[in-house]
MARSE-856893 format. One record per residue: y, z, x of N, C-alpha, C in turn; residue number from 1; chain. Coordinates in nm, 2 decimals. Each point is the difference from the previous one (the first is absolute). Layout:
% MARSE-856893
Y|Z|X|Y|Z|X|Y|Z|X|NUM|A
...
//
This chain:
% MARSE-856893
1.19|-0.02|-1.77|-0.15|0.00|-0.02|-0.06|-0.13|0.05|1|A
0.04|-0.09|0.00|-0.01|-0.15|0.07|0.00|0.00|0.12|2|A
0.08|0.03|0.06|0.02|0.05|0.16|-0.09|0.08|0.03|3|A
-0.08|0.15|-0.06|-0.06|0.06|0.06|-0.17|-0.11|-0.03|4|A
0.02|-0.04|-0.15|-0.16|-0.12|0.00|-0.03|-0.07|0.12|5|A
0.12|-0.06|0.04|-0.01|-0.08|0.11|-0.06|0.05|0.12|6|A
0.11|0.15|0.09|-0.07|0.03|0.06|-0.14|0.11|-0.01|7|A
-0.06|0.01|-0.10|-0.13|0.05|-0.04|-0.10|-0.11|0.04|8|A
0.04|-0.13|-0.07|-0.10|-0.11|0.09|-0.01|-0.03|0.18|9|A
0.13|-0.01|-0.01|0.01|-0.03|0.17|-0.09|0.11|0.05|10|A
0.01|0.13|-0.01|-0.08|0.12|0.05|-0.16|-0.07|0.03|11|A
-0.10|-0.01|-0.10|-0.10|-0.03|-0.03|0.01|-0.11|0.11|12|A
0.06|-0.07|0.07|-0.04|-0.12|0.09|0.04|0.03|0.15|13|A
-0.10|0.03|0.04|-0.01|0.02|0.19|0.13|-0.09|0.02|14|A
0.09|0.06|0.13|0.09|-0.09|0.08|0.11|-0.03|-0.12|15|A
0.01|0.04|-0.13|0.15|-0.02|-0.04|0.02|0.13|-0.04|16|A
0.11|0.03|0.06|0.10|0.10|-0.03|0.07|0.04|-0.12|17|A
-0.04|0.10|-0.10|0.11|0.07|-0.08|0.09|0.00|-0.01|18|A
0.00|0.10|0.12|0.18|0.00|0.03|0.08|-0.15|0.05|19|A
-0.07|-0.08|0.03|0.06|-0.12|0.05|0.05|-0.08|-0.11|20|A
-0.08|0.03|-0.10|0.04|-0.08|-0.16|0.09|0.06|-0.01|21|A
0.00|0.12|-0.02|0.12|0.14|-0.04|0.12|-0.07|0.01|22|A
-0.03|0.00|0.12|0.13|-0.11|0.09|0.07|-0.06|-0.05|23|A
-0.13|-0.13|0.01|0.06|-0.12|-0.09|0.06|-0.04|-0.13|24|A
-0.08|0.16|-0.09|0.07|-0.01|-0.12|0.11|0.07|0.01|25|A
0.05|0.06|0.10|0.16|0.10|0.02|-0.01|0.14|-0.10|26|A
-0.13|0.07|0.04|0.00|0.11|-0.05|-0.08|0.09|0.15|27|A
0.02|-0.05|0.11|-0.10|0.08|0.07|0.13|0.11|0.03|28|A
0.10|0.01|0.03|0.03|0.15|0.03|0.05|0.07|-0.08|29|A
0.03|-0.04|-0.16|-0.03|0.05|-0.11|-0.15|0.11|0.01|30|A
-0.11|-0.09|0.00|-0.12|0.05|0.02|0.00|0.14|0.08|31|A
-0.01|0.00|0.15|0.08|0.05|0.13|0.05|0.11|-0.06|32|A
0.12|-0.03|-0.02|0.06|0.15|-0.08|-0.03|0.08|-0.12|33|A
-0.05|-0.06|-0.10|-0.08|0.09|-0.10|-0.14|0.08|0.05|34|A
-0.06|-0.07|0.08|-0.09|0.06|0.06|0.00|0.15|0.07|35|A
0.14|-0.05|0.08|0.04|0.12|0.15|0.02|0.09|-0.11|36|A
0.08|-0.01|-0.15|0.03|0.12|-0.10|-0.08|0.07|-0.02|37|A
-0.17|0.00|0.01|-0.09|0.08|-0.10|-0.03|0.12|0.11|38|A
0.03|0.00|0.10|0.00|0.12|0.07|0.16|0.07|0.02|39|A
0.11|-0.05|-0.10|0.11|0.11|-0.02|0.00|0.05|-0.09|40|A
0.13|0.07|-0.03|0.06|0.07|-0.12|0.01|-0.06|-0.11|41|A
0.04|-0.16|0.04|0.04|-0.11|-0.08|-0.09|-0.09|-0.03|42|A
-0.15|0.08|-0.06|-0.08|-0.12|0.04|-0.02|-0.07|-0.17|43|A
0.06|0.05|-0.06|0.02|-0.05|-0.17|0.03|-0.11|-0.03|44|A
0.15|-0.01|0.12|0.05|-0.07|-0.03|-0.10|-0.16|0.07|45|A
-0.13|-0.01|0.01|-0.12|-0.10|0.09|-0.05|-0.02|-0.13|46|A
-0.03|0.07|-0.09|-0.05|0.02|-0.12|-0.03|-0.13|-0.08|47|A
0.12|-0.06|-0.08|0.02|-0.09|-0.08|-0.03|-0.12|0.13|48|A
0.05|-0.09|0.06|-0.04|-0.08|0.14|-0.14|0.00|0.01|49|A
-0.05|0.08|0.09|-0.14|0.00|0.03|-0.11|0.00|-0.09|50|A
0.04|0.05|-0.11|-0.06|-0.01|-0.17|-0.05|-0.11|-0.03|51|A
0.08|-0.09|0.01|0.01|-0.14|-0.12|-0.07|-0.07|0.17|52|A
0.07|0.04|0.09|-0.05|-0.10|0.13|-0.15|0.02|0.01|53|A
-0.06|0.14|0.01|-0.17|-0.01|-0.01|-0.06|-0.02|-0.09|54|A
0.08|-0.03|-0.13|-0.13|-0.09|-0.14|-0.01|-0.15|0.06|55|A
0.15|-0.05|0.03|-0.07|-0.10|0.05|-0.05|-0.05|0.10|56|A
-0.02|0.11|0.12|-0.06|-0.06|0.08|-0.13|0.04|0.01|57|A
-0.07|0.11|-0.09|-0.19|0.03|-0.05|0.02|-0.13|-0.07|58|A
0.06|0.00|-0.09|-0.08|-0.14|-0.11|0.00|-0.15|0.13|59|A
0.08|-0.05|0.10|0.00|-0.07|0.09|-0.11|0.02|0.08|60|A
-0.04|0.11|0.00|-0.12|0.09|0.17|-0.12|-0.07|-0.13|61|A
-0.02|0.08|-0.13|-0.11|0.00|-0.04|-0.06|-0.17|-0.06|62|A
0.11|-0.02|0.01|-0.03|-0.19|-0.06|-0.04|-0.10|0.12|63|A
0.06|0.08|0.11|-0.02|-0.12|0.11|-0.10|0.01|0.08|64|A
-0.06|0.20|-0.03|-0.11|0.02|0.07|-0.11|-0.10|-0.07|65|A
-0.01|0.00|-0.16|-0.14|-0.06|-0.03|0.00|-0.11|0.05|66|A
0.11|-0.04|-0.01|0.00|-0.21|0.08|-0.05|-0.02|0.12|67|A
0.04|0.09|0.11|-0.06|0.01|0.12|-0.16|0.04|0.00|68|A
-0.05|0.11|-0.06|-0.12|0.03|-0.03|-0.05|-0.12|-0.03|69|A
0.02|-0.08|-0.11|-0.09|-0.12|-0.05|-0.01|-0.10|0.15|70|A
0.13|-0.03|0.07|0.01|-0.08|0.09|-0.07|0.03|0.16|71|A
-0.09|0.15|0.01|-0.04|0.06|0.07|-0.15|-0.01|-0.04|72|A
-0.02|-0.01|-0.11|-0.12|-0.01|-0.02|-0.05|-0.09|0.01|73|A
0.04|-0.12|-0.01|-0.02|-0.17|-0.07|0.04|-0.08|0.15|74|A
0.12|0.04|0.07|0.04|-0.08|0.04|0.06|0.07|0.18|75|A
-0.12|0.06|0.03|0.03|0.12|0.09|0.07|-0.03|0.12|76|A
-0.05|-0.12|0.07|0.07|-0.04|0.14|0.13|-0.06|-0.02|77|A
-0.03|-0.09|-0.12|0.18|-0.09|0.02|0.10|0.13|-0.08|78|A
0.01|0.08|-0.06|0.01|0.10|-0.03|0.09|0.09|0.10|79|A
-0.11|0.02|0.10|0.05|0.12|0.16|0.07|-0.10|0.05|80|A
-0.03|-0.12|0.06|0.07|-0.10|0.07|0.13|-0.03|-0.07|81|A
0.01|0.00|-0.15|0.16|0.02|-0.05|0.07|0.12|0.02|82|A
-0.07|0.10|0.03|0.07|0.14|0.02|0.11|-0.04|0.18|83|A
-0.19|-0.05|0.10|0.06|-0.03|0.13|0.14|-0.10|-0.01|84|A
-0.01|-0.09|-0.06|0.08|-0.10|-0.03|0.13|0.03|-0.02|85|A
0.02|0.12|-0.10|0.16|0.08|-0.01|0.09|0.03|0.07|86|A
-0.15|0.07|0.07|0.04|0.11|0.16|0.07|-0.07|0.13|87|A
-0.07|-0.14|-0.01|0.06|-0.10|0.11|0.08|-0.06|0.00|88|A
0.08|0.02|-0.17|0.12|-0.05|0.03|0.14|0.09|-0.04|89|A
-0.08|0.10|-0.01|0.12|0.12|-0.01|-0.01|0.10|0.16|90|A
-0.10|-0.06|0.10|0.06|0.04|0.09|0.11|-0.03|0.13|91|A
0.01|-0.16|-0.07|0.13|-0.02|0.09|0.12|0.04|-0.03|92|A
0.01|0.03|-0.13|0.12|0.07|-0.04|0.01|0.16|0.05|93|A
-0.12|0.08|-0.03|0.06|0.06|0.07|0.01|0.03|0.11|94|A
-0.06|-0.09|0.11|0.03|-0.02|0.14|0.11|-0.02|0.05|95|A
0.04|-0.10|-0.10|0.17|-0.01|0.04|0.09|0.13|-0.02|96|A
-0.01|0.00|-0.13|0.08|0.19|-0.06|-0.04|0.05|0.14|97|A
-0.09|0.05|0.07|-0.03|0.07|0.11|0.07|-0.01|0.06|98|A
-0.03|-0.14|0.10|0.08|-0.08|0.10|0.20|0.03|-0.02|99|A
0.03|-0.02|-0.13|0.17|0.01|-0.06|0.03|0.19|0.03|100|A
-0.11|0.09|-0.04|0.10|0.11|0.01|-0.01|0.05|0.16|101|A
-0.12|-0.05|0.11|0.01|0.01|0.11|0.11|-0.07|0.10|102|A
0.06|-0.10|-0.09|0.09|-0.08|0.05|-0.05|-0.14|0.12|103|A
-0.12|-0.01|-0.05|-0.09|-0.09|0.09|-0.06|0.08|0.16|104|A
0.00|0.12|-0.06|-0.11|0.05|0.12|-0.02|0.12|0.02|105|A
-0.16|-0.04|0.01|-0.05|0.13|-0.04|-0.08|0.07|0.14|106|A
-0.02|0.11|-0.03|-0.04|0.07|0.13|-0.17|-0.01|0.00|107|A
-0.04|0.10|0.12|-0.13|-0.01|0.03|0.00|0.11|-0.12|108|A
0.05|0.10|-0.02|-0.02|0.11|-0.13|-0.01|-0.07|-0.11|109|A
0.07|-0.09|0.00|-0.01|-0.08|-0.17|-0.18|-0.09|-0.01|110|A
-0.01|-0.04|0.12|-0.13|-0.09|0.01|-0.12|0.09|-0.02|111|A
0.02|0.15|0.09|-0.13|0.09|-0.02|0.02|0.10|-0.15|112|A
0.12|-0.03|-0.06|-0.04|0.05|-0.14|-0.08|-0.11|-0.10|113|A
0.02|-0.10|0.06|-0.03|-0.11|-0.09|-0.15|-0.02|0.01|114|A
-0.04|0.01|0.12|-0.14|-0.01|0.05|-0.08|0.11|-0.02|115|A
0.07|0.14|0.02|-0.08|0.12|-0.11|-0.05|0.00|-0.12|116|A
0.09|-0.08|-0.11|0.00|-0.03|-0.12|-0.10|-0.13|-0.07|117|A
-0.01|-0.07|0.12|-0.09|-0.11|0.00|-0.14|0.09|0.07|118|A
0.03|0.08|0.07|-0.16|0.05|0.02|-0.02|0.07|-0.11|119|A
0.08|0.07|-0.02|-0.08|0.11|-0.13|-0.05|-0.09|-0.11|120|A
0.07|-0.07|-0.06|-0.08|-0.10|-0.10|-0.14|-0.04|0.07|121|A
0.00|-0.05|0.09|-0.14|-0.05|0.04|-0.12|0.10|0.03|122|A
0.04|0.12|0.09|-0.07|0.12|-0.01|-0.04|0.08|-0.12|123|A
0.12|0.03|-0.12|-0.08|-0.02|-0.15|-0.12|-0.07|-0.03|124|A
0.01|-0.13|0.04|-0.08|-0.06|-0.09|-0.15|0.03|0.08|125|A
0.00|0.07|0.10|-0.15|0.05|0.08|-0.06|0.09|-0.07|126|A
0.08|0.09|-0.06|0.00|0.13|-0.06|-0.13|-0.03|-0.10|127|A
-0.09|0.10|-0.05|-0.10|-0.04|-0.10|0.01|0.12|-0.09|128|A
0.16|0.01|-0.05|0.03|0.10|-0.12|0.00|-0.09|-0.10|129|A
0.02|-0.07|-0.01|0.01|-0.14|-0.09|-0.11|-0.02|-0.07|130|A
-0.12|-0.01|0.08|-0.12|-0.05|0.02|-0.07|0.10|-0.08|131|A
0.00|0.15|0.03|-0.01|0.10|-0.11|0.04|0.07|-0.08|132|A
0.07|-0.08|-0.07|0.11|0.01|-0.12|-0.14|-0.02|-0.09|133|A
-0.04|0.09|-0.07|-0.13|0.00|-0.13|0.08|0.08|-0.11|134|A
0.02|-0.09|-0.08|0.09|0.03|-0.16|-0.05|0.14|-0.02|135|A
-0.13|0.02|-0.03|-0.10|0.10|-0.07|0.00|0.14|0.15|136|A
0.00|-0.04|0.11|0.03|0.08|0.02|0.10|0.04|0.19|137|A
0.11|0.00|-0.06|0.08|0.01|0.09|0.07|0.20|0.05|138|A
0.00|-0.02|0.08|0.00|0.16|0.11|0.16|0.04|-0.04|139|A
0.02|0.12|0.01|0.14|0.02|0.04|0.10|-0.08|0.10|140|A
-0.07|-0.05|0.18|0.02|-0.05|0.03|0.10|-0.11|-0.06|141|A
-0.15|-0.07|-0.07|0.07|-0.19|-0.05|0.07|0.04|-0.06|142|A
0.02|0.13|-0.11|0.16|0.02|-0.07|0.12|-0.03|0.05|143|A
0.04|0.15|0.13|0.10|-0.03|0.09|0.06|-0.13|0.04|144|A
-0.16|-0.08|0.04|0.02|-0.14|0.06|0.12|-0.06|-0.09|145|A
-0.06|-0.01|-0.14|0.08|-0.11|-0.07|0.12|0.08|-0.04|146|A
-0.02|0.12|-0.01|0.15|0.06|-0.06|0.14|-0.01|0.16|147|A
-0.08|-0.05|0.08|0.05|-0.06|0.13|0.04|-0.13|0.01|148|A
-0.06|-0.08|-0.05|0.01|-0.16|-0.02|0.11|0.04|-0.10|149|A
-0.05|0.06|-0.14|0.14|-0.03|-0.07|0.17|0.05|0.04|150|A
-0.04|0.11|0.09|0.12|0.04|0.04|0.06|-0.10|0.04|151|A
-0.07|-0.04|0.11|0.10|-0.14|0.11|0.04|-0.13|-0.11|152|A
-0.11|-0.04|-0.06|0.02|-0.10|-0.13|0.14|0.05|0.00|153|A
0.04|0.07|-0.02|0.12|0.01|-0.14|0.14|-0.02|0.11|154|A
0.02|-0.04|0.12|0.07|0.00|0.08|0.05|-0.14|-0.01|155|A
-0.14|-0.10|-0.08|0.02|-0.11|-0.03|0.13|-0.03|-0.09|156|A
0.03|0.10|-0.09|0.09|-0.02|-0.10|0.17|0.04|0.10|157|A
-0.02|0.03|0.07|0.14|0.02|0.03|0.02|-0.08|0.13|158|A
-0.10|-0.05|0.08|-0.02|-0.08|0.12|0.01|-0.10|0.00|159|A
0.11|-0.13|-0.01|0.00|-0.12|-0.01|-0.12|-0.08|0.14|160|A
-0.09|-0.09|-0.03|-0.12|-0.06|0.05|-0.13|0.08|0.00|161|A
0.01|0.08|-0.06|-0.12|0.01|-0.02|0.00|0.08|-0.14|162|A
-0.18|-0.05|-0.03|-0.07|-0.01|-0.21|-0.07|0.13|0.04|163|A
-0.03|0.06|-0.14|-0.06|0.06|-0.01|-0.17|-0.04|0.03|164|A
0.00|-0.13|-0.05|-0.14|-0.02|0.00|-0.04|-0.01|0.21|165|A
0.12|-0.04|0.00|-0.01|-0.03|0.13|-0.06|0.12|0.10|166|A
0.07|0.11|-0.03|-0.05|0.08|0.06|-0.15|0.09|-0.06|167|A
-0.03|-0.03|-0.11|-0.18|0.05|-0.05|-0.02|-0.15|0.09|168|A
-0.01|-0.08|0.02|-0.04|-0.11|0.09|-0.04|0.05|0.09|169|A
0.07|0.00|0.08|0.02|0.06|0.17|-0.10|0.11|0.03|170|A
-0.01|0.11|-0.12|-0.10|0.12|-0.02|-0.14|-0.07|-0.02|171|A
0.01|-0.06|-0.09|-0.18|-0.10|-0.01|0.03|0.07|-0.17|172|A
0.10|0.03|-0.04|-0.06|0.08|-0.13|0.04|-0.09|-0.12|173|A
0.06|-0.11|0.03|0.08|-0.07|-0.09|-0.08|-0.06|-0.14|174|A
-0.15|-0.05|0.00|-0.10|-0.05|-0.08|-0.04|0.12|-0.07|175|A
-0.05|0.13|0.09|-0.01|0.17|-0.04|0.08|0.02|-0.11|176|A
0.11|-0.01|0.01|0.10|0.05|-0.07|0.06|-0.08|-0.15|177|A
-0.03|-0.11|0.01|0.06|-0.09|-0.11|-0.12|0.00|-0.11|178|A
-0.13|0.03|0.11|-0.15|-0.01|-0.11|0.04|0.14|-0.07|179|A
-0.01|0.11|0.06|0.07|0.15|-0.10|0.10|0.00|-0.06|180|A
0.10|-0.13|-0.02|0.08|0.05|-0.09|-0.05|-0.10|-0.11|181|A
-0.06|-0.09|0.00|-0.09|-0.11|-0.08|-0.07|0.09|-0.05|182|A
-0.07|0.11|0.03|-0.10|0.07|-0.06|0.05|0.13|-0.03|183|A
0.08|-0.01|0.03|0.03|0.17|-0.05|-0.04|0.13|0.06|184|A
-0.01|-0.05|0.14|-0.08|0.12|0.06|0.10|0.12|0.02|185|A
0.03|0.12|-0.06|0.11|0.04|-0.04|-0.01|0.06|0.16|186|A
-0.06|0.11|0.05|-0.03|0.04|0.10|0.12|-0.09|0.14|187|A
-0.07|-0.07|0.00|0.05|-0.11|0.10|0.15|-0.02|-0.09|188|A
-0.02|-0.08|-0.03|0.17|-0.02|-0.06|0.09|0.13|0.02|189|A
-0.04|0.11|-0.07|0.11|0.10|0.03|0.05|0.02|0.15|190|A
-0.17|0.00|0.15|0.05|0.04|0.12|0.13|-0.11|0.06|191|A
-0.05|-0.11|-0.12|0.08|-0.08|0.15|0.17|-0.03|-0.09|192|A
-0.03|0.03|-0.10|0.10|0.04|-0.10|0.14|0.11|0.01|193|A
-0.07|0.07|0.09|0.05|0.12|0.03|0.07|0.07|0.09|194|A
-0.10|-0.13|0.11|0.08|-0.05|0.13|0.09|-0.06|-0.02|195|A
0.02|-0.11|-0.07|0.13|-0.07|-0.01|0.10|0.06|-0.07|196|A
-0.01|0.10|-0.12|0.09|0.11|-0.01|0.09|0.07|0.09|197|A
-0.12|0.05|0.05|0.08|0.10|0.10|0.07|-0.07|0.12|198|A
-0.05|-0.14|0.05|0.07|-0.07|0.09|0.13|-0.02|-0.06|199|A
-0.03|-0.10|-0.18|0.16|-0.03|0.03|0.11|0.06|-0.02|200|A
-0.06|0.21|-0.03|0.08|0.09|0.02|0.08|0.01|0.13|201|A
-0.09|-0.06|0.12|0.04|0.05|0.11|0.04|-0.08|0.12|202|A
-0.04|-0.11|-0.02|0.01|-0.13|0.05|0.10|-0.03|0.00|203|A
0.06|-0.05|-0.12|0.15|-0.05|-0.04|0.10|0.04|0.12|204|A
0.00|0.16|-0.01|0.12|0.01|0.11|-0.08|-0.01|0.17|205|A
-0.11|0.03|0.00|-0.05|-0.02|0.16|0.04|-0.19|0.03|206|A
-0.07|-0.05|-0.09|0.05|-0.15|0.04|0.11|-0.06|-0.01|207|A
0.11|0.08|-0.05|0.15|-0.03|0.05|0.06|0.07|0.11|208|A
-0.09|0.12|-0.01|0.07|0.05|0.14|-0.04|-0.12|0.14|209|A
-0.15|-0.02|-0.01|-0.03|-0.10|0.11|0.06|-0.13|0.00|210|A
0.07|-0.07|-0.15|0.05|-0.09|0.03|0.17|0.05|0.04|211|A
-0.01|0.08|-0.02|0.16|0.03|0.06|0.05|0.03|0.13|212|A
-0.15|0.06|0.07|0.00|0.05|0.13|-0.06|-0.07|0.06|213|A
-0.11|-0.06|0.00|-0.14|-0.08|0.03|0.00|-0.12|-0.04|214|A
0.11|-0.11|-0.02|-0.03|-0.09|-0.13|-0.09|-0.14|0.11|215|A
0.05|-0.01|0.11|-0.10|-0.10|0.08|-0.13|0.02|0.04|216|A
-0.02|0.19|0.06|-0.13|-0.01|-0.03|-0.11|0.00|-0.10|217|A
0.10|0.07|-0.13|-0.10|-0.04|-0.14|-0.04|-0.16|0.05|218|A
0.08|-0.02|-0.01|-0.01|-0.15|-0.01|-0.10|-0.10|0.05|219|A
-0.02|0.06|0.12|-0.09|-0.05|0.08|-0.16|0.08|-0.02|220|A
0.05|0.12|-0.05|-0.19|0.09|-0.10|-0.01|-0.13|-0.09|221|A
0.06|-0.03|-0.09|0.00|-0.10|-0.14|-0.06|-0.14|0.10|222|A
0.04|-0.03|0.03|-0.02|-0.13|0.13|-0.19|0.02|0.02|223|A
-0.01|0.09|0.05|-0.15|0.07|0.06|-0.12|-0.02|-0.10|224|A
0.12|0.08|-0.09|-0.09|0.04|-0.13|-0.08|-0.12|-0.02|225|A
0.11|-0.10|-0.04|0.01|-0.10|-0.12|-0.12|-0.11|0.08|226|A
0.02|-0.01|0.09|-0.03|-0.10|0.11|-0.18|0.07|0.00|227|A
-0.02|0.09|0.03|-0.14|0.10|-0.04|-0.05|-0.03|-0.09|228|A
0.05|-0.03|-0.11|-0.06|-0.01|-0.19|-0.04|-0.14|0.02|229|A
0.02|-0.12|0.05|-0.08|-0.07|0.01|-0.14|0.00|0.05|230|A
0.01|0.10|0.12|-0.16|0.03|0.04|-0.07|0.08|-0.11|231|A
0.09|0.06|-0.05|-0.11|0.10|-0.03|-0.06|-0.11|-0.21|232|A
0.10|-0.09|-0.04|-0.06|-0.06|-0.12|-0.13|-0.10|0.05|233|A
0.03|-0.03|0.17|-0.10|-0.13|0.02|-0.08|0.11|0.05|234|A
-0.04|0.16|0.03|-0.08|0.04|0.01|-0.12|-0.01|-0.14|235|A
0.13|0.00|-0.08|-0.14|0.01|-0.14|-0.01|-0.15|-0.07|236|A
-0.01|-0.11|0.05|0.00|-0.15|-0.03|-0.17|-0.04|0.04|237|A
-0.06|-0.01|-0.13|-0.12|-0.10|0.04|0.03|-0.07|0.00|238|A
-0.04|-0.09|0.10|0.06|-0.14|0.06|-0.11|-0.09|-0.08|239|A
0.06|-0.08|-0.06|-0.10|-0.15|-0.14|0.05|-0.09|0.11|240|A
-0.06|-0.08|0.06|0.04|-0.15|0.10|-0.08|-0.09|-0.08|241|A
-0.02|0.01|-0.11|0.00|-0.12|-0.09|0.13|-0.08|-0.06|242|A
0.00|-0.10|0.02|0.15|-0.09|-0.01|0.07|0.03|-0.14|243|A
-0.07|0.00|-0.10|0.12|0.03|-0.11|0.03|0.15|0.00|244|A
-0.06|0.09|0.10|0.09|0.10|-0.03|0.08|0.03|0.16|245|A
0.00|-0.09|0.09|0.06|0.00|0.15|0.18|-0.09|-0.05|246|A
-0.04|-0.08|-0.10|0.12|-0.10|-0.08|0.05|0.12|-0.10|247|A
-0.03|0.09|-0.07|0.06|0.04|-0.10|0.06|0.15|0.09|248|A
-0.10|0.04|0.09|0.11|0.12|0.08|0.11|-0.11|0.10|249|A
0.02|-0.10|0.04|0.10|-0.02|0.02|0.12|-0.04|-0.05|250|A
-0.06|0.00|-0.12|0.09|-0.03|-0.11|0.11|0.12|-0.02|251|A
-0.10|0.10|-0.03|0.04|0.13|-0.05|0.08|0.06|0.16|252|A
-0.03|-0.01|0.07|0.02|0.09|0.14|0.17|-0.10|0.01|253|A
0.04|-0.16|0.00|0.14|-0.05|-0.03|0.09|0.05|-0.11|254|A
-0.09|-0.02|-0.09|0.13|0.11|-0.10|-0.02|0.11|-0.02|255|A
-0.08|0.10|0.01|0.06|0.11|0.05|0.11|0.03|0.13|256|A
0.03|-0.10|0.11|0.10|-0.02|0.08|0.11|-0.02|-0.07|257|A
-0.01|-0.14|-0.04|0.13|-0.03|-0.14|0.03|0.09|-0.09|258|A
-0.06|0.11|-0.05|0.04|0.10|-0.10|0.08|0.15|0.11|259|A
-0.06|-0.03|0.11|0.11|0.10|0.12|0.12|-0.06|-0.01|260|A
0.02|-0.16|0.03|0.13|-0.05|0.09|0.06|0.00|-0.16|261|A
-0.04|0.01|-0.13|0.13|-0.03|-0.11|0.03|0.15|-0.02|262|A
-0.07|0.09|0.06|0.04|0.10|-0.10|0.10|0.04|0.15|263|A
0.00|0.00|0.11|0.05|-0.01|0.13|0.16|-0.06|0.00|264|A
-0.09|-0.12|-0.02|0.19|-0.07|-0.03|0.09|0.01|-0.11|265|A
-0.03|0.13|-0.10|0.08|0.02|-0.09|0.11|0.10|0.03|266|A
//
């Protein structure tokens, strides 16, 4: 239950990884395989595991979301710039991981998946679905949308380098989404709720098939991705160039680097 609190918090924070704590705590392909069960015969035996693992990681999600909320509200740029700050230093790691299963070299195929993945983040963020996201009244359309976002979300949980938040990030939906679960917007919560259901029904085994068959070009999507989520948080940064808060986001933007390289070098 500790292990799953843990990674319930990690989740809530752009650019750190679930599954990467998973890791660290030596339960990720524990995780992995109780998961791949709930679409067998044997899926009972996921039952007791996954049980005790999701109380603690809702009470983790729901404690760490209000903290962030307050810190979003009060303290908005040094705040994003700690998110950017994570991101920067967990992507040399997995630049290297890249670099190691390519065996130091990579092709022009590895560069133009990487550079797809880095456009699509950025071409998202042009999109103006985001932009008409209206609580009160959202289309079937915006449904799909988010029951879409949560799908891929939940890919987070089995994908080492990349968060769930990371990816409502990348969408623009990530402030959307944490305000409806703050509020209770049942509606919303269920689509994107529902998505992540049915992804981490389906996910689990698609993303080990790719890391089993595909493991360098995942690698190099993740690379794209990850490397994209910076544009897309400094798309939504009002920039304050007032000096105590140009001093306190660089404060925040260094250790959020330093909270990548300890959890990195564990």
């Amino acid at each position: 239950m500790f292990r799953g609190f843990v990674v319930g918090v990690m989740e809530t924070v752009p650019g750190v990884s679930g599954s990467t704590v998973a890791m660290i705590l030596g339960i990720y392909e524990k995780l992995i395989e109780n998961l791949s069960l709930l679409t067998t015969k044997e899926r009972k035996r996921a039952y007791p595991f996954l049980f005790v693992f999701c109380i603690g990681m809702v009470i983790g999600f729901g404690c760490s979301l209000f903290f962030i909320d307050l810190l979003l509200t009060n303290y908005r740029m040094p705040t994003l710039i700690f998110f950017v700050g994570i991101i920067f230093g967990f992507l040399p790691y997995l630049g290297r991981d890249t670099l190691e299963l390519a065996h130091g070299r990579l092709s022009i195929r590895h560069f133009s998946i990487f550079i797809i993945f880095l456009s699509l983040v950025a071409f998202g963020q042009s999109l103006n679905v985001v932009s008409e996201l209206d609580v009160g009244n959202l289309s079937a359309y915006h449904y799909v949308f988010l029951i879409s976002v949560g799908f891929i979300a939940s890919t987070a949980l089995v994908l080492p380098g990349i968060s769930g938040a990371l990816i409502l990030t990348i969408f623009g939906v990530y402030e959307f989404a944490k305000d409806a679960l703050l509020q209770l917007q049942i509606p919303i919560v269920l689509s994107i709720g529902s998505g992540v259901f049915l992804g981490v029904l389906i996910s689990s085994k698609f993303i080990r098939f790719l890391l089993q068959n595909y493991k360098v070009e995942t690698y190099c999507a993740m690379v794209g991705l990850v490397t994209g989520s910076i544009y897309a948080i400094l798309h939504h940064v009002q920039f304050d160039l007032n000096l105590p808060m140009m001093i306190s986001s660089m404060v925040t933007f260094f250790l959020g680097v330093s909270v990548s390289i300890v959890l990195m070098e564990r």
